[in-house]
C-alpha positions as a Markdown table, in Angstrom:
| # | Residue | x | y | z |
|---|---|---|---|---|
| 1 | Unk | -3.7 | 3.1 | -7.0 |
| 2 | Unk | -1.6 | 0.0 | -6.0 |
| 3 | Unk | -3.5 | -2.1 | -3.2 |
| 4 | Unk | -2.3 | -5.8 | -1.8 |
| 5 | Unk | -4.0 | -8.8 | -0.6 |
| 6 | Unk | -2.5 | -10.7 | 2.4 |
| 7 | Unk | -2.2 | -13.5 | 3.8 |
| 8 | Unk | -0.4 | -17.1 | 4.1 |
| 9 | Unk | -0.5 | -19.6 | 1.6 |
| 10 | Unk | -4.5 | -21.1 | 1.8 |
| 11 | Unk | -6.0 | -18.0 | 3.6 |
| 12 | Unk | -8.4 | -17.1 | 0.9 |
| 13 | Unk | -6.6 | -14.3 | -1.2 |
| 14 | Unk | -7.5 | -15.6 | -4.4 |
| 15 | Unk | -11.0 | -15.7 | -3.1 |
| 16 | Unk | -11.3 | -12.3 | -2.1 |
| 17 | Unk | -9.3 | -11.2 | -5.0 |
| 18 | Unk | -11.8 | -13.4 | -7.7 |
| 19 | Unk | -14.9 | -11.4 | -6.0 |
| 20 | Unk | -13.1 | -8.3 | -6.1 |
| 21 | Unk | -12.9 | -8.7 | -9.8 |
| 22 | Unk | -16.1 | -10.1 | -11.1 |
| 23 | Unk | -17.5 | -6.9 | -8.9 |
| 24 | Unk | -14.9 | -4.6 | -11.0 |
| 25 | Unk | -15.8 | -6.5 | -14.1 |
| 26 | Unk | -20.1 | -5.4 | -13.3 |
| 27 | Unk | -19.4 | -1.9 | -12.3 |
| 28 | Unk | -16.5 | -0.4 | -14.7 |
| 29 | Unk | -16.9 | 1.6 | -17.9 |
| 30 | Unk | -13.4 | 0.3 | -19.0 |
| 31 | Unk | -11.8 | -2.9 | -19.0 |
| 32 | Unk | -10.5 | -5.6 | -16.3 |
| 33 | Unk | -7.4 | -7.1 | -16.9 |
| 34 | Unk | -6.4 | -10.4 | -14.7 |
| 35 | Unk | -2.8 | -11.4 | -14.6 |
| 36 | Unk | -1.8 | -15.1 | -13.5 |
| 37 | Unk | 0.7 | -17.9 | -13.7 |
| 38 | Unk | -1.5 | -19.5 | -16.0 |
| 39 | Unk | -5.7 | -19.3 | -16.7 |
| 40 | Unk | -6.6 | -21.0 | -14.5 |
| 41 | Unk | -9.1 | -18.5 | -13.0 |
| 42 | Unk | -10.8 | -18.5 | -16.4 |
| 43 | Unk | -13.5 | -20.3 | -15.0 |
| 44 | Unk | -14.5 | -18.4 | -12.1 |
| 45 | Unk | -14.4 | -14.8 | -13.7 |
| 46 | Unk | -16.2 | -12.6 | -15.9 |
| 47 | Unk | -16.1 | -13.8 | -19.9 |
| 48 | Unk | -14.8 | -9.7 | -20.7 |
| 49 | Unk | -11.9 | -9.9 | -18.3 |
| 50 | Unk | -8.7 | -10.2 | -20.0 |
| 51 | Unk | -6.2 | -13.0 | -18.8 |
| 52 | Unk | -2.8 | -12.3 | -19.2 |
| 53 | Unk | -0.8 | -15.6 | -18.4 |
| 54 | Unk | 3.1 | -14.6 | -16.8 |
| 55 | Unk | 4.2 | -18.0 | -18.0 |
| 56 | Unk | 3.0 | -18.1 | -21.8 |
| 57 | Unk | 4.7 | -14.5 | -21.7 |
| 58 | Unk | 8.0 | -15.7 | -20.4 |
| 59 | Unk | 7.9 | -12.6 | -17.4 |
| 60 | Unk | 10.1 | -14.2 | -14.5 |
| 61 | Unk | 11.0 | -11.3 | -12.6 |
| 62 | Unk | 9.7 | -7.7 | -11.2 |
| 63 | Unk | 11.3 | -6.2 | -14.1 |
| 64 | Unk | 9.6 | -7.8 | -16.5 |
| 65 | Unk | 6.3 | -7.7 | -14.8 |
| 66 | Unk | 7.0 | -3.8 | -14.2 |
| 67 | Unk | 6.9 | -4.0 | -18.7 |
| 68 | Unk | 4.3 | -5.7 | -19.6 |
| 69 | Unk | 1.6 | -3.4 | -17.2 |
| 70 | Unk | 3.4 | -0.6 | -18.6 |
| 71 | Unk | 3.0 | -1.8 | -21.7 |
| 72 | Unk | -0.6 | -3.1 | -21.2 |
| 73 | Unk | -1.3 | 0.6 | -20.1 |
| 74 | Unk | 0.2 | 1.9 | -22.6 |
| 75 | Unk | -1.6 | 0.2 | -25.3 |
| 76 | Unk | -5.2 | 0.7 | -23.8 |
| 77 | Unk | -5.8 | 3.7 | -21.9 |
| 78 | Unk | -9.2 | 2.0 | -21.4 |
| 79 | Unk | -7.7 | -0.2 | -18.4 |
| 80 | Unk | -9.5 | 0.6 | -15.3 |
| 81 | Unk | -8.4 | -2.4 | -13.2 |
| 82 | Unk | -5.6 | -4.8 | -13.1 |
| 83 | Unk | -5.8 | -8.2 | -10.8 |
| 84 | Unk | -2.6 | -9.7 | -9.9 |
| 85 | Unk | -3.0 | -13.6 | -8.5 |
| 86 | Unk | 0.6 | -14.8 | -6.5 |
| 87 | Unk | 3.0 | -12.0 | -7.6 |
| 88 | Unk | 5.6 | -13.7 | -5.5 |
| 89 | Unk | 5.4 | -16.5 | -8.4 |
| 90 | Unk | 6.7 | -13.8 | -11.3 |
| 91 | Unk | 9.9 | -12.5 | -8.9 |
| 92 | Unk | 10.5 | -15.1 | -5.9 |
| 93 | Unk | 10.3 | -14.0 | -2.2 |
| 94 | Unk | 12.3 | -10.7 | -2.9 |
| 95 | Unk | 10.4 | -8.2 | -0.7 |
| 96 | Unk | 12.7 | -5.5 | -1.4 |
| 97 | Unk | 12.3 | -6.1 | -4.8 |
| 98 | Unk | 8.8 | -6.4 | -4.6 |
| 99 | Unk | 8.5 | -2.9 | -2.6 |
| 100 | Unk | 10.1 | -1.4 | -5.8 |
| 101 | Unk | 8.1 | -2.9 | -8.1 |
| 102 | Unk | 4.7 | -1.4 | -6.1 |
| 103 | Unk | 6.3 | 2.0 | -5.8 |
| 104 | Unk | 6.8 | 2.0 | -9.8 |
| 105 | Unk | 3.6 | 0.7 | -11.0 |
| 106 | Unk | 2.0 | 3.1 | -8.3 |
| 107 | Unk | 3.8 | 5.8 | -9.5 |
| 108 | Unk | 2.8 | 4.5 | -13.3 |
| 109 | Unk | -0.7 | 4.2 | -12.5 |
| 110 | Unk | -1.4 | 6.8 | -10.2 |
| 111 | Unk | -5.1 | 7.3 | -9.6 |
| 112 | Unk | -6.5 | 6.3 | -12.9 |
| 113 | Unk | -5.9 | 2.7 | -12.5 |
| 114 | Unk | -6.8 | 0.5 | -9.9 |
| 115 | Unk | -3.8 | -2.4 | -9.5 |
| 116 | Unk | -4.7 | -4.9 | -7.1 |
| 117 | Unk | -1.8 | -7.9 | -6.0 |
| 118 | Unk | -2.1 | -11.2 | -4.0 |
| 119 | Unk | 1.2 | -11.7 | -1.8 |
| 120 | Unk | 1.5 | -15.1 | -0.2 |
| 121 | Unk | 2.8 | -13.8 | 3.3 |
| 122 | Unk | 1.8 | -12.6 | 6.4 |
| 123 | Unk | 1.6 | -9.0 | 7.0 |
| 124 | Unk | 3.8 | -8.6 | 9.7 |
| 125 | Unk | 6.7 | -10.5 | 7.7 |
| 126 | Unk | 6.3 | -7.6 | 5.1 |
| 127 | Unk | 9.0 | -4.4 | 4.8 |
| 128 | Unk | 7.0 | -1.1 | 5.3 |
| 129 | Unk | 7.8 | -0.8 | 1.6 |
| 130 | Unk | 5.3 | -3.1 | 0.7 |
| 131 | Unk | 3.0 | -3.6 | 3.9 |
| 132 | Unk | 1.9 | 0.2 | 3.4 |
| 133 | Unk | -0.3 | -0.8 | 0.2 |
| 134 | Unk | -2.1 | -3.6 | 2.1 |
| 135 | Unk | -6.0 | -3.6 | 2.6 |
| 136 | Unk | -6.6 | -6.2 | 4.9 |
């Protein structure tokens, strides 16, 4: 299940979206998978969540991203949640682009993993494509 966090640049998503995972982190019987720019929420998360930095893995586009969940997923069917801080920083402002990518990883995931995306924009400047997964 693919779910995104809203909101402008210094609204709180990565607020919401660190609670949202030390809470995952506390009530799963799998294992929590973060996936950033860089670490630099290694500090305010749970010591068993597993970072995943974009950068160190040379993903740079929606494509890429779209590979490494599915091979994250792939390689441990013990994933019950995935975190995603500032997707718009793996493939640029594309929200086309970015609507395909949430269709495919929703479609990958289905209802056995939760995926859950920060998206530096305002709701209303979203496509349907991608505003339909949004929780706030």
């Amino acid at each position: 299940m693919v779910k995104i966090i809203t909101g402008n640049k210094g609204s709180g998503k990565t607020k919401i979206l660190i609670e949202m995972i030390n809470k995952a982190e506390k009530a799963t019987d799998g294992y929590v998978v973060c996936i950033d720019k860089n670490d630099k929420l290694r500090y305010d998360i749970g010591h068993s969540v597993r970072i995943v930095e974009t950068d160190a893995n040379a993903i740079f586009s929606f494509e890429a991203f779209y590979g490494l969940v599915a091979g994250l997923i792939a390689g441990n069917y013990d994933i019950k949640d995935i975190f995603v801080d500032s997707i718009l920083k793996v493939g640029g402002a594309d929200f086309d682009g970015l609507g395909a990518l949430l269709a495919k990883i929703d479609k990958l995931t289905g209802s056995d993993v939760n995926v859950v995306f920060t998206v530096s924009a305002d709701k209303s400047a979203l496509p349907d494509t991608v505003s339909k997964y949004a929780i706030n």
